[in-house]
C-alpha positions as CSV (number, residue, x, y, z in Angstrom):
1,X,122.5,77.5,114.7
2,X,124.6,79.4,112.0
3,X,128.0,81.0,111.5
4,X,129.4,84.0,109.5
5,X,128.8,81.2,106.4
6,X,126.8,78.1,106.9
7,X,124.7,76.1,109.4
8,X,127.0,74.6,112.3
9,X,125.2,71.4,112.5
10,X,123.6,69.9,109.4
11,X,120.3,70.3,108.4
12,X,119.6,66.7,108.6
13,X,121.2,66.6,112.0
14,X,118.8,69.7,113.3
15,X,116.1,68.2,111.5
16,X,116.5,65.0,113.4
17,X,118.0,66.2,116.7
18,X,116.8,69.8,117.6
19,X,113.4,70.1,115.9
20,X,111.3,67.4,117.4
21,X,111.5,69.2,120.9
22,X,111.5,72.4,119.6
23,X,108.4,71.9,117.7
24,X,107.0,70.7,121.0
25,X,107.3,73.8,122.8
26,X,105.9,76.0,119.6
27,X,102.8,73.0,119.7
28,X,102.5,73.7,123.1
29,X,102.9,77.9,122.7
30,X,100.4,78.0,120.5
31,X,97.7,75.8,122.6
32,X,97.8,78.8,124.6
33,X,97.6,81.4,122.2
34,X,101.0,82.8,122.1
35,X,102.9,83.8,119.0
36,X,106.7,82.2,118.7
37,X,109.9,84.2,118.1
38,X,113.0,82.1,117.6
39,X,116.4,82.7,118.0
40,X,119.1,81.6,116.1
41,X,121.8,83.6,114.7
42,X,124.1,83.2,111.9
43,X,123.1,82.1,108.6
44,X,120.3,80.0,108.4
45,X,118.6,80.2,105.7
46,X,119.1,76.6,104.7
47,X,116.5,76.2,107.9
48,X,114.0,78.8,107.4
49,X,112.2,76.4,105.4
50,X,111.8,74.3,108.6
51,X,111.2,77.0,111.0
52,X,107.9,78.2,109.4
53,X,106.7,74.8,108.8
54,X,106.9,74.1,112.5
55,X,104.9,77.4,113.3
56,X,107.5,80.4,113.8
57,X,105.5,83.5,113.5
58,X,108.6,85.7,113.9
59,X,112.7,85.0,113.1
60,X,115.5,87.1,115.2
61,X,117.4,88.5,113.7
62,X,118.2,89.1,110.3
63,X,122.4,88.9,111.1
64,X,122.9,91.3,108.3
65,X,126.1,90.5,106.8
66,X,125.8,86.8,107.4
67,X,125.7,84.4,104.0
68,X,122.4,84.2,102.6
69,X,120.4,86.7,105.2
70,X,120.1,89.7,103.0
71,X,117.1,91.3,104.2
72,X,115.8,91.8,100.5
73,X,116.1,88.1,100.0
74,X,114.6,87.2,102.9
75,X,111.6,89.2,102.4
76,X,111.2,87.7,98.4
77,X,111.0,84.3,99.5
78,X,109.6,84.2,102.8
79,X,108.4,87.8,103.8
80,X,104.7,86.7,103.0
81,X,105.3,83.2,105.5
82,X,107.4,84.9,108.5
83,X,107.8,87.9,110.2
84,X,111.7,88.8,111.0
85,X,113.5,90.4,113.6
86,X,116.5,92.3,113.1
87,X,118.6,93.6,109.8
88,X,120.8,96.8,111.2
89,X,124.4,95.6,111.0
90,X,125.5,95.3,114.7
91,X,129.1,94.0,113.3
92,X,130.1,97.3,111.3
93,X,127.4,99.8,110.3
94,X,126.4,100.0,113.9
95,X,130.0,100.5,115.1
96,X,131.7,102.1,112.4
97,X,129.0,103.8,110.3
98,X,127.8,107.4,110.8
99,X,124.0,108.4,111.9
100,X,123.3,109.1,108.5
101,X,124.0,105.5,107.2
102,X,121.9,104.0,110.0
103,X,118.8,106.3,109.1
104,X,119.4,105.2,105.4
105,X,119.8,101.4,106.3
106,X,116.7,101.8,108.5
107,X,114.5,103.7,105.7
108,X,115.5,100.6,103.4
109,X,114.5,98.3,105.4
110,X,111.6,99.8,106.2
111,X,110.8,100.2,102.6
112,X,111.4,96.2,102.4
113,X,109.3,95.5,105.2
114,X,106.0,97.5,105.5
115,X,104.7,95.2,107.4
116,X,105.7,92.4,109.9
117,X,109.4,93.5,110.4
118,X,110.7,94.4,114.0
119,X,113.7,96.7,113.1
120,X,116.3,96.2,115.5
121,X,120.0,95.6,115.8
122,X,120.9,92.1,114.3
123,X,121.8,91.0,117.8
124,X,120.5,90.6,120.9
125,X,122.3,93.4,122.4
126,X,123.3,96.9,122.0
127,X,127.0,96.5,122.6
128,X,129.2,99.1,124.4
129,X,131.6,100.0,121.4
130,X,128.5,101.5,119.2
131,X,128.6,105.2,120.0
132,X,125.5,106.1,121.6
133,X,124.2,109.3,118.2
134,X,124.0,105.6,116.2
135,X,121.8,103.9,118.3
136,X,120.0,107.6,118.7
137,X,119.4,107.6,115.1
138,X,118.7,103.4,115.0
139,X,115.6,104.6,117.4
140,X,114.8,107.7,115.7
141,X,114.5,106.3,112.4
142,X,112.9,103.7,113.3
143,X,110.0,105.5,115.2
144,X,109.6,108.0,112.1
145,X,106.4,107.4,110.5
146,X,106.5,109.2,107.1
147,X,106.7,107.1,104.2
148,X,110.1,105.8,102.1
């Protein structure tokens, strides 16, 4: 639903257009059980809101250099309500970073998110222009246990 900088269709117009149904399949999720990740890039935030009130469990991703999705905010005012998905920069620090800033970014975010955070790329993909010691560090970080 979001851009580099703002919703792409009006709150009022998701509200009114998009959520009805999608609350319907989370209603119908949930009849059986299942917890609900959804997907929607960009920045949302404006929508997060809405998303938990319907019954989201868990939000992917984080896009990490998208307006209003910094995962320290994110975690301050809805890290108690919803789990999130996401939060490593697949735009730049991915690409152009070095192993060393991915294990940093994934210690912070770690240190953000004790609990109820999936740390992944902010995107649904692994893209071929990230040089594979990155992603080797994404996973190695991320699987280290000790404290931050």
């Amino acid at each position: 639903f979001g851009s580099q900088t703002a919703l792409m269709l009006s709150p009022d117009l998701i509200r009114a257009q998009v959520w009805p149904g999608t609350g319907k399949l989370i209603d119908q999720a949930k009849e059986y059980g299942l917890k609900v990740i959804h997907h929607a890039c960009g920045s949302i935030y404006d929508i997060i809101p809405d998303l938990i009130e319907l019954g989201v469990d868990a939000i992917h991703p984080i896009q990490a250099l998208a307006k209003n999705m910094e995962a320290s905010r994110l975690r301050k005012e809805f890290g108690d309500q919803v789990s999130f998905c996401g939060g490593v920069d697949a735009q730049r620090l991915l690409v152009q970073g070095t192993p060393d800033q991915i294990r940093c970014k994934v210690h912070e975010l770690k240190r953000l998110f004790p609990t109820g955070l999936i740390i992944s790329p902010s995107h649904e993909a692994i893209l071929p222009d990230i040089n594979p010691a990155n992603v080797e560090a994404l996973f190695d970080a991320v699987s280290n246990t000790e404290k931050y």
